[in-house]
Steps between C-alpha positions, in 0.01 A plus 500: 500500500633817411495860737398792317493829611408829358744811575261813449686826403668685229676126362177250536640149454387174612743278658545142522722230581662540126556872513281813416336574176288778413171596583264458192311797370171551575206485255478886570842555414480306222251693366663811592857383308266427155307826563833677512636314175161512297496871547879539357399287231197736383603808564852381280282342236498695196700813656760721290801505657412621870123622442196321395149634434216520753270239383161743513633858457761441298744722639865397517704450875784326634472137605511544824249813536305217320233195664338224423123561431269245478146463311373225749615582867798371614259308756416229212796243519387383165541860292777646767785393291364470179687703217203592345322650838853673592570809351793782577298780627621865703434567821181735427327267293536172689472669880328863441227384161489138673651380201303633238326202427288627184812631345649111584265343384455691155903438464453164589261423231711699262792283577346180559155508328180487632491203652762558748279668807258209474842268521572679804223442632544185513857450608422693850307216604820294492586351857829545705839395401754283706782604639731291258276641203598886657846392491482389129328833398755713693760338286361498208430845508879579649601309171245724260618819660887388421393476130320853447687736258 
């Protein structure tokens, strides 16, 4: 049988008989690591140089004065990191316009076509993701973000 103990503090590791190894994530911060990586990815996506354009006005801004606006709300796990849903947007359209979401939507359909809300739609009702499947999309979207420009 095997003693484990937990050490709380700034270096959480769980000890054992056969050394330490580290703590694993959380399923918040798992979700927190792809939400951080997703959101480089968009707001990279397409960008000239260091700017890209706001998804709904239009207007040009650096990457990072830039976010990660979303058609469905971020509370959907199905849509939340969909590439389709996830648009670079600035700060007054996504926080102060709450995202603009006629203006979205019109450039969605003009990107997409018009079956793309309804498609949406849909996806939102898509259920949560494991840990390990987090982990996947983190990486997959480190890798994407590599290969931009």
């Amino acid at each position: 049988m095997t003693n484990y103990t937990l050490k709380v503090g700034l270096k959480k590791t769980i000890k054992s008989k056969r050394g330490s190894m580290p703590r694993p994530k959380s399923y918040q911060k798992l979700k927190r690591d792809l939400d951080q990586i997703f959101s480089l990815f968009i707001r990279h996506r397409n960008s000239k140089g260091e700017y890209n354009q706001c998804f709904t006005c239009a207007g040009w801004y650096l990457i990072k004065d830039l976010q990660c606006g979303h058609y469905v709300s971020r509370t959907y796990i199905g849509t939340r990191w969909d590439e389709k849903n996830c648009q670079p947007q600035c700060k007054s359209c996504n926080l102060f316009h709450q995202g603009r979401a006629d203006e979205f939507a019109l450039a969605l359909i003009r990107i997409y076509g018009p079956k793309v809300l309804d498609e949406l739609a849909w996806k939102k009702k898509g259920g949560k993701l494991s840990g390990k499947e987090l982990e996947l999309l983190t990486a997959d979207y480190e890798n994407k973000l590599k290969h931009l420009n």
